[in-house]
C-alpha positions in Angstrom: 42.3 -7.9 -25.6 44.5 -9.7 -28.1 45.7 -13.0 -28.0 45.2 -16.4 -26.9 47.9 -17.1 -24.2 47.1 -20.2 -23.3 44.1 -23.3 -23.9 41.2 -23.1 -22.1 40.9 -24.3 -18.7 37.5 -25.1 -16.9 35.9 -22.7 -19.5 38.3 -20.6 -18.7 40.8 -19.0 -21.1 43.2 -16.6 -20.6 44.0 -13.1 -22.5 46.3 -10.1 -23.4 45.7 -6.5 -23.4 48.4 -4.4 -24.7 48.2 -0.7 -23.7 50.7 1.7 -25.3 53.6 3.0 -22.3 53.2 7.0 -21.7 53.7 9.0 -19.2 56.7 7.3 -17.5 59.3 8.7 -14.8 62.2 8.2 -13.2 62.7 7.3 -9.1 65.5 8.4 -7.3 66.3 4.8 -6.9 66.3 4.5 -10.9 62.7 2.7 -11.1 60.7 3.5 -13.8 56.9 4.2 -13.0 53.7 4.7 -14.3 50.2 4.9 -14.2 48.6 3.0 -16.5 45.2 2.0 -18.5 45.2 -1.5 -18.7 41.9 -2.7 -19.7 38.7 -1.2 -21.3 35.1 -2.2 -21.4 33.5 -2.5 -25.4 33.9 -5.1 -27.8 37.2 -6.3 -29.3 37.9 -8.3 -32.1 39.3 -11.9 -32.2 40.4 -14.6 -34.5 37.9 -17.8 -33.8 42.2 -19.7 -33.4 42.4 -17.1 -30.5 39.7 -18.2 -28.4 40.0 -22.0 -29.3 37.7 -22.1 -31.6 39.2 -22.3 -35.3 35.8 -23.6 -36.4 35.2 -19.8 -36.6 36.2 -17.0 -38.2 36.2 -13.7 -37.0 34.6 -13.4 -33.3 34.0 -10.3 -31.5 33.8 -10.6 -27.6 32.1 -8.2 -25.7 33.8 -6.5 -21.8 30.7 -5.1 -20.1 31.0 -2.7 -17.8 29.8 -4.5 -14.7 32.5 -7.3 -15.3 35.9 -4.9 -16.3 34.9 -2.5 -13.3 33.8 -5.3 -10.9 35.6 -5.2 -7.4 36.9 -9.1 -7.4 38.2 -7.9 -11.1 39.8 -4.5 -10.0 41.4 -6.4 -6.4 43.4 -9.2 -9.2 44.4 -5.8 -10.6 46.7 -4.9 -7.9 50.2 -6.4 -6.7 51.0 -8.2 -10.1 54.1 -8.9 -11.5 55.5 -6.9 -14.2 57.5 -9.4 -16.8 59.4 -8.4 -19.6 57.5 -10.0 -22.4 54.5 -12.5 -21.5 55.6 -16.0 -20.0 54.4 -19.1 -21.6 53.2 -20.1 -18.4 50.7 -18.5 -15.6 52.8 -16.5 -13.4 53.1 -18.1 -9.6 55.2 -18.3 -6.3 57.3 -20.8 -7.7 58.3 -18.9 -10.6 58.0 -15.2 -9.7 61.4 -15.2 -9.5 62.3 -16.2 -12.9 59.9 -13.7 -14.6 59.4 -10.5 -12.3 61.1 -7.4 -13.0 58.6 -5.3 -11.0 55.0 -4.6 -10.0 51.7 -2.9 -9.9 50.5 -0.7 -7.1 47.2 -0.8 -5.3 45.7 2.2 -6.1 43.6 0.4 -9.0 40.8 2.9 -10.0 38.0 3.6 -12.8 39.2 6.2 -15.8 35.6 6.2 -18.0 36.0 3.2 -19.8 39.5 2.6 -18.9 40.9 1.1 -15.5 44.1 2.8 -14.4 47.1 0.6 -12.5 50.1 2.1 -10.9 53.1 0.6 -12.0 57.0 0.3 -11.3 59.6 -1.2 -13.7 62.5 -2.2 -11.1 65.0 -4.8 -13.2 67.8 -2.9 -15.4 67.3 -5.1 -18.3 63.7 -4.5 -18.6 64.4 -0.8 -18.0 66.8 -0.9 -20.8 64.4 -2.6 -23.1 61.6 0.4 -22.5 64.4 3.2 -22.5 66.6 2.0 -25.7 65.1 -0.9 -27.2 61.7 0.5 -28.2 59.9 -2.3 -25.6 57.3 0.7 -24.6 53.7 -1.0 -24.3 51.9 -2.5 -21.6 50.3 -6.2 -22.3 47.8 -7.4 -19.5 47.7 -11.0 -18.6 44.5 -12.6 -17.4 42.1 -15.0 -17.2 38.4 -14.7 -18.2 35.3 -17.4 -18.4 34.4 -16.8 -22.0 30.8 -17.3 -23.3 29.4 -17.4 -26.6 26.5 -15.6 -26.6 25.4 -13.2 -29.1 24.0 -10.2 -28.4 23.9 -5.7 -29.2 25.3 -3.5 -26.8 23.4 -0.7 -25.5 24.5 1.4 -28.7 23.5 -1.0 -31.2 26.5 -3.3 -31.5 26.8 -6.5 -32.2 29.1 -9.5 -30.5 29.4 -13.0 -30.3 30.8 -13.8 -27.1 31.3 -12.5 -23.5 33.6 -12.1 -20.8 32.9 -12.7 -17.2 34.9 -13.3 -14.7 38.6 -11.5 -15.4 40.8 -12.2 -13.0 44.8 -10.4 -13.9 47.7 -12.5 -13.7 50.7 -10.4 -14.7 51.5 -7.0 -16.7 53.8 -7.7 -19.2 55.8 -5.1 -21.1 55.7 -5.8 -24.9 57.3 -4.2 -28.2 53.6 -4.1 -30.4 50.8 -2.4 -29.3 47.5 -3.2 -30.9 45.4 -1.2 -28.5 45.1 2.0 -29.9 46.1 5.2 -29.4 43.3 5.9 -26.5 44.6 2.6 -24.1 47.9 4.5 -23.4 49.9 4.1 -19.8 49.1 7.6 -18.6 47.1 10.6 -20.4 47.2 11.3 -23.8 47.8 15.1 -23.2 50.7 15.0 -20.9 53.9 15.5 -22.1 57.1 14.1 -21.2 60.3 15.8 -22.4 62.8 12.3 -22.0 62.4 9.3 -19.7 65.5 10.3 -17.9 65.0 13.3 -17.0 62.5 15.0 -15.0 58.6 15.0 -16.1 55.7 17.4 -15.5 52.6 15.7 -14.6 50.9 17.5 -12.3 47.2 17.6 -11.5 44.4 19.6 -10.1 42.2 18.0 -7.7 39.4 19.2 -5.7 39.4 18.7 -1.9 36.2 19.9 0.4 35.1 22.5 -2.7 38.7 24.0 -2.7 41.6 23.2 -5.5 44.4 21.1 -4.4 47.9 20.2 -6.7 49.5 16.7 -6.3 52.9 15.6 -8.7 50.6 13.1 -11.0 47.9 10.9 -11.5 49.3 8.5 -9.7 49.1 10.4 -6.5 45.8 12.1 -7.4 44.2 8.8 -7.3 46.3 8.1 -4.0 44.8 11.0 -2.2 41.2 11.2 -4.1 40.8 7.2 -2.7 42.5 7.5 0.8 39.8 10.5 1.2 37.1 7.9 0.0 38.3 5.7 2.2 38.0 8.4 5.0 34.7 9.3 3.8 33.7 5.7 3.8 34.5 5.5 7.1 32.8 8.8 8.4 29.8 7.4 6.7 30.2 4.1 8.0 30.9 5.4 12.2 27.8 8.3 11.7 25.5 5.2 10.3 26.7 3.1 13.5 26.0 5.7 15.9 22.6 6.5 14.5 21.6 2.7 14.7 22.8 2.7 18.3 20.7 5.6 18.8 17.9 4.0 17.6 18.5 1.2 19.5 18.7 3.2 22.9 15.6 4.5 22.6 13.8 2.0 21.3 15.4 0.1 24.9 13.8 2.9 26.5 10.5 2.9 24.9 10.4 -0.4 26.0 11.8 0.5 29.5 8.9 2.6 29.7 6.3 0.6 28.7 7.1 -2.1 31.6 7.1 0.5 34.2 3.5 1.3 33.0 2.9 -2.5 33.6 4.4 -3.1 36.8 2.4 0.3 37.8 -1.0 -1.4 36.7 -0.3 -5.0 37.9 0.3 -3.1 41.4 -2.6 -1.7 41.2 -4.7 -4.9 40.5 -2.8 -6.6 43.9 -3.8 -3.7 45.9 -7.3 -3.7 44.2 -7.5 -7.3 44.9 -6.3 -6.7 48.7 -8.7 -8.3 51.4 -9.6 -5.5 53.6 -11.9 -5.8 56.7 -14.9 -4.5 55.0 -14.5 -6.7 51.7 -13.9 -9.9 54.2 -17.1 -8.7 55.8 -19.3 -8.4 52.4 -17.6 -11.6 51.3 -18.3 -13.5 54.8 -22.3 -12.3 54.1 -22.4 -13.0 50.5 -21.3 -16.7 51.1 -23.6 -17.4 54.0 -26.5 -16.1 52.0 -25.5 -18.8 49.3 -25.3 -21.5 51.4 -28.6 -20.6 53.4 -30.3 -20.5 49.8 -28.5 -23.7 48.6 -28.9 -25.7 50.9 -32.8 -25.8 50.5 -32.3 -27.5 47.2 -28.7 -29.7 48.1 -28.8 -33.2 50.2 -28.0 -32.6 53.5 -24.6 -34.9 53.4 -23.6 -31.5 50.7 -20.4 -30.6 51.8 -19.8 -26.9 51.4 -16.0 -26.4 52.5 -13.7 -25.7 50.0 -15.7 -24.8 47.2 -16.6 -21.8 45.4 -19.5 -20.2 45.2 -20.4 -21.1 41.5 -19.9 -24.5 42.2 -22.2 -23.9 44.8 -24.9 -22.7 42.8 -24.2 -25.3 39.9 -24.6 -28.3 42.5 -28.0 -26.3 43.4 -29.1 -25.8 39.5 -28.3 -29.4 38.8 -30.2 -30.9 41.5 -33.5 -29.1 40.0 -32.9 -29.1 35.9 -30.5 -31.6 35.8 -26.7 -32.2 35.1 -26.8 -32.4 31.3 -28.3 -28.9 31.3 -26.3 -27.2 34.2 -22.6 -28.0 32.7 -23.6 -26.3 29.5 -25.0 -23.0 30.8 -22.4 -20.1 31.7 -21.3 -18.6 34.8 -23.9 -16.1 34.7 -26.4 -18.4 33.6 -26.0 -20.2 36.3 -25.9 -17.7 38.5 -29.5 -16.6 37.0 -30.9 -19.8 37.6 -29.9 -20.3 41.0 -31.7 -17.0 41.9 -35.0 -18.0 40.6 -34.8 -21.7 42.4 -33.7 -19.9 45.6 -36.8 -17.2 45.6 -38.3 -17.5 49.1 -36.3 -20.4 50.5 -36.5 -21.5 53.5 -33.2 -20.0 55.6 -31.6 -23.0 57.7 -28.2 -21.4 58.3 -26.9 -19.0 60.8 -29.6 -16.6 60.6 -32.0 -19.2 60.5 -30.8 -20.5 64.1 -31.3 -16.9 65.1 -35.0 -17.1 63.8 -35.9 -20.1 65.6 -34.7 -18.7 68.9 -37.5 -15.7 68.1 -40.2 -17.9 67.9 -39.4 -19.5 70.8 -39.6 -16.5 73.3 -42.3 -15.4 74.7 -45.3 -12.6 74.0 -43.4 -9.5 74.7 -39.9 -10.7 74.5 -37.5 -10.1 72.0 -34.0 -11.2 71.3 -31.6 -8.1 71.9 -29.0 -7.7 69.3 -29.8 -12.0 68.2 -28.1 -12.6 72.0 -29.9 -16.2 71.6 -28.0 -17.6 75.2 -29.1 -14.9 77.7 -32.9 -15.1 76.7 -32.6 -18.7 76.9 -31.5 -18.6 80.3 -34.4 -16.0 81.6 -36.8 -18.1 80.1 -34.9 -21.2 81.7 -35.1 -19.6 85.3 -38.5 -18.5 85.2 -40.1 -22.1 84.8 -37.9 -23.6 87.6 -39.2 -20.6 89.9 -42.6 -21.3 89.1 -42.5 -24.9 89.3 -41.1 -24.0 93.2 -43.8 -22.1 93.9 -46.3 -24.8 92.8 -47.9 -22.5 89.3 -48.4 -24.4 86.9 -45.9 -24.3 84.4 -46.7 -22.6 81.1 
């Protein structure tokens, strides 16, 4: 990074990197393209005047990794003008025009340290300057929020400020490169015989374990991202699928489990069905309460319509009292009840049947508890005697 293009703006200031052109070819169209590295991570040395600071000397900024490779950093790589030389102004819609003589690709990708643009040279003039007038290095335009923060590098370096946040603006083509011999546009080893004619760049790459040849870099990295991308996507759809399984069985786990409920609950309303017999035992049970309560309760009780606990708590309270009754439990009431009832006298449907019994004669008995058709023998029997003058017993 070399240079201060512009003053700083929001604590934003915005930078050069000058890359040395290699590796160029020819179109058919007469386009000259690349592939080229146009920024590195490290540290890099600076003028304090550079950075807007001349209060300092020498500074030297620090790229990390995680900022030159990040993906909002890479996207600004991609669809930028190429200028010839680097405008005095940020490069825009309304000016395109003016300074464009061509553009990068999107096929932005990581080279180690390095991050590698496609790139095409369309304007004669700017052609002309690479080809003839020694104009052979790459400059890249950008903006970055520059802190000063000292600090050492992993490896025991030291700096004095960072970049964060580089956004590209424009790749300018420049005659002075001052970025070393390894920030070249293209590989080092490739050679290239003359700029017009044809040049020999092919490369190996490996496709599902098995060796593959494309033209170049530039189409290596085409094919190596659009299988990513492919891959990506595989990943992606077999991730998807796996979630919906999971989904569709956790629906019919839970499908499941409410059949097992609606099978209980069935149960239950079945169990709870009022059969015959159960009427029967629940007819008895309730007449035996009321026969036994109502030896304790005033006779003005009314027993319709209430359940038997309340029943037996109306009984408890009339004997130890309100204050103790609604504290004690069902079951204590319950308890309590049956000990007041012990032996009481039985005034209810079976006790109508008892009084008929004492009523009836020495050696009658009520057949069955038919009450009416003893009543009637015993009924007929004194108006016959009575006719035939006896005295009536």
């Amino acid at each position: 990074m070399r240079g201060l293009r512009n003053e700083r703006n929001y604590g934003m200031v915005n930078l050069v990197d000058t890359m040395v052109l290699d590796g160029v070819r020819r179109t058919k169209d007469g386009y000259l393209a690349a592939f080229a590295n146009v920024a590195r991570t490290g540290i890099q040395k600076y003028r304090g005047s550079e950075l807007g600071r001349p209060d300092l000397g020498e500074v030297m900024v620090y790229r990390p990794a995680e900022e030159v490779f990040h993906k909002d950093a890479l996207k600004s790589m991609a669809h930028r003008p190429v200028t010839l030389l680097h405008p005095k102004e940020v490069v825009d819609a309304k000016n395109w025009k003016k300074y464009a003589k061509g553009h990068t690709g999107d096929e932005v990708v990581r080279d180690g340290d390095h991050v590698r643009v496609p790139m095409v040279l369309m304007d004669a003039e700017a052609i002309a300057a690479v080809e003839k007038g020694g104009t052979r290095e790459l400059s890249m335009g950008y903006s970055t929020d520059l802190k000063f923060e000292p600090g050492i590098t992993e490896d025991g370096q030291h700096y004095d400020a960072v970049q964060t946040e580089i956004r590209a603006n424009h790749l300018a083509i420049v005659p002075a490169a001052r970025g070393g011999s390894k920030l070249r546009f293209g590989d080092a080893e490739q050679s290239t015989s003359s700029m017009k004619g044809t040049t020999k760049m092919s490369k190996i790459i490996m496709i599902d374990a098995a060796p593959v040849e494309v033209a170049d870099e530039l189409a290596a990295a085409v094919v190596t991202n659009k299988i990513k991308a492919l891959t990506d996507a595989v990943s992606a759809a077999e991730e998807d699928a796996a979630k919906k399984k999971k989904e569709a069985m956790e629906s019919k786990a839970a499908c499941d489990a409410a059949a097992g409920e609606i099978a209980v609950l069935k149960q239950q309303v079945a169990d709870a069905a009022i059969t015959p017999d159960k009427l029967d035992v629940l007819v008895k049970e309730r007449s035996e309460v009321i026969d036994a309560a109502s030896s304790l309760l005033d006779k003005a009780f009314v027993f319709s319509g209430k359940h038997l606990i309340d029943i037996r708590r109306a009984a408890v309270s009339v004997k130890l009292g309100d204050s103790v009754a609604k504290d004690m439990s069902d079951a204590g009431i319950e308890g309590a009840f049956k000990a007041l009832t012990v032996g009481a006298p039985k005034i209810g449907t079976k006790a109508l049947v008892d009084t008929f019994n004492r009523s009836v004669p020495a050696g009658h008995t009520v057949i069955d508890g038919d009450v009416r058709d003893v009543a009637f023998a015993e009924n007929q029997k004194y108006y016959t005697n009575a006719w035939r003058g006896k005295a009536v017993q």
